[in-house]
C-alpha positions as CSV (number, residue, x, y, z in Angstrom):
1,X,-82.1,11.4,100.3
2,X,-81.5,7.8,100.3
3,X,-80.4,5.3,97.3
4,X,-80.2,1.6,97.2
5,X,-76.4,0.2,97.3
6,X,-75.5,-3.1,95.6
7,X,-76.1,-4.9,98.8
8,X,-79.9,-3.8,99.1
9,X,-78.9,-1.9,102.3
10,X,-79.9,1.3,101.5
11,X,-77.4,4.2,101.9
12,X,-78.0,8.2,103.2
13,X,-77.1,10.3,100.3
14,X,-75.5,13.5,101.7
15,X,-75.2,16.8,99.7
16,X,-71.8,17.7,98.4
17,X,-70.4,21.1,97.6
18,X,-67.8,20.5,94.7
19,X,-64.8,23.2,94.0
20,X,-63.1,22.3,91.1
21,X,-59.9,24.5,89.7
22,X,-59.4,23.9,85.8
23,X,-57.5,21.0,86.4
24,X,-60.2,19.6,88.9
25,X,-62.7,20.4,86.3
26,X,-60.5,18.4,83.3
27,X,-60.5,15.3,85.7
28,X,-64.1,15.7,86.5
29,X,-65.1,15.7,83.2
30,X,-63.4,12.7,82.1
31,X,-66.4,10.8,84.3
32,X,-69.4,12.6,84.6
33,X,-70.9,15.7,83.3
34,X,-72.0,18.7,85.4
35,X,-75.1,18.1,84.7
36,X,-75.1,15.0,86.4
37,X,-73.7,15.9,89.5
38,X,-76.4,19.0,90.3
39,X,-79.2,16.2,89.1
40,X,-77.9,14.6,92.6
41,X,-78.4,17.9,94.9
42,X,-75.1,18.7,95.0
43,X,-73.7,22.1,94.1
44,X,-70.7,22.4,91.6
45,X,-68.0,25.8,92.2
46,X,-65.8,25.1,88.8
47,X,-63.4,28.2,89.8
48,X,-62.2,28.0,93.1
49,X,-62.4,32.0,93.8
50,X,-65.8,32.9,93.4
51,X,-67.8,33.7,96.6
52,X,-69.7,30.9,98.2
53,X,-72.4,31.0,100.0
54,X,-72.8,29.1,103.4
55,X,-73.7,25.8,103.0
56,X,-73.7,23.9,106.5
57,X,-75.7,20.8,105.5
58,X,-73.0,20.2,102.7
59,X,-69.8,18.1,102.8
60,X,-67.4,20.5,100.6
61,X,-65.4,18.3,98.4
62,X,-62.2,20.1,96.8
63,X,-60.5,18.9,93.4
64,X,-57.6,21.5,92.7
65,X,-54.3,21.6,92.4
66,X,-52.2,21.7,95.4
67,X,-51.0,25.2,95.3
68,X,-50.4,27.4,98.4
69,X,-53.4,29.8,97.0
70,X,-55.6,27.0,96.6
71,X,-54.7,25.5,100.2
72,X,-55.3,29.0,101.7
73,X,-58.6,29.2,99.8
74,X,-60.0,25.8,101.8
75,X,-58.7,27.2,105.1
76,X,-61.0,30.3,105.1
77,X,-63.9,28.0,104.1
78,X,-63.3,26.4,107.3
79,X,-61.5,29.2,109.6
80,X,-61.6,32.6,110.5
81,X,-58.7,35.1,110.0
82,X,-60.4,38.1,110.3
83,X,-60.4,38.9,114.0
84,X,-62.1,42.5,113.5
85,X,-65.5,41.0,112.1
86,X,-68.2,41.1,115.2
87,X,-70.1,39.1,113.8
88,X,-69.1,34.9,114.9
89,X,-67.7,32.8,112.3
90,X,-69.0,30.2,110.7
91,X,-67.3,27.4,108.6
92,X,-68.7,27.6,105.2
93,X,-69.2,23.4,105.0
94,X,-70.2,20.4,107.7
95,X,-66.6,18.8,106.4
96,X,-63.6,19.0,103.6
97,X,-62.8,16.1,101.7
98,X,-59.3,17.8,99.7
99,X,-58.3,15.6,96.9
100,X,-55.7,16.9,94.5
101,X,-54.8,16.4,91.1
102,X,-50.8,16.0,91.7
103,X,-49.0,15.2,94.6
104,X,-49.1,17.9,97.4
105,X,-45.7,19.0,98.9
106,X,-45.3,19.0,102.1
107,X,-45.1,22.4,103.7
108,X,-48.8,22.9,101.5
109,X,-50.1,19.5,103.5
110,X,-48.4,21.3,107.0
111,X,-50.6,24.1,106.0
112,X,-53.6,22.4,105.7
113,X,-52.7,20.2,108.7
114,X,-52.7,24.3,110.8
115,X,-56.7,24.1,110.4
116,X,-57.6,21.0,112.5
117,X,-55.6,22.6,115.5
């Protein structure tokens, strides 16, 4: 999918998985519509904990609130705890982009730093 920019160059528009908590969602909202977001090709998660399915060819971007639940939420999108499971793992996204709706303490951004080791 490509759009025009400003510029006349024209721009690749890459799908985008969005997970929105209820605070995500209220800041969301304050722009755009739902609607208008899945009118683009993207996919929209409003609450964080519902299953997923695997969507490689997306860039997953996260609006939540930076809580040690909602941290560990992103890191199984993208890693694999579960050593038992035969089958390979596969990260749920192409890329993260984690934005948050208040400022993220440090030991939550260490434990989102663990993932790109």
């Amino acid at each position: 999918d490509t759009k025009r920019a400003s510029d006349d160059s024209l721009v690749v528009a890459r799908p985008l998985a969005l997970i929105l908590d209820y605070h995500g969602l209220k800041v969301l909202s304050s722009c755009c519509t739902t609607t208008d977001l899945l009118e683009e090709g993207n996919r929209v998660y409003i609450n964080k904990n519902e299953e997923r399915e695997l969507a490689v060819d997306y860039d997953a971007v996260y609006l939540v609130q930076p809580t040690p639940d909602s941290i560990d939420r992103i890191i199984r999108d993208f890693k694999d705890y579960d050593t038992k499971k035969k089958k390979k793992f596969r990260p749920k996204y192409r890329s993260a982009f984690v934005y948050c709706t208040s400022p993220m303490p440090k030991r939550v951004m260490d434990q989102l730093a663990s993932v790109s080791e």
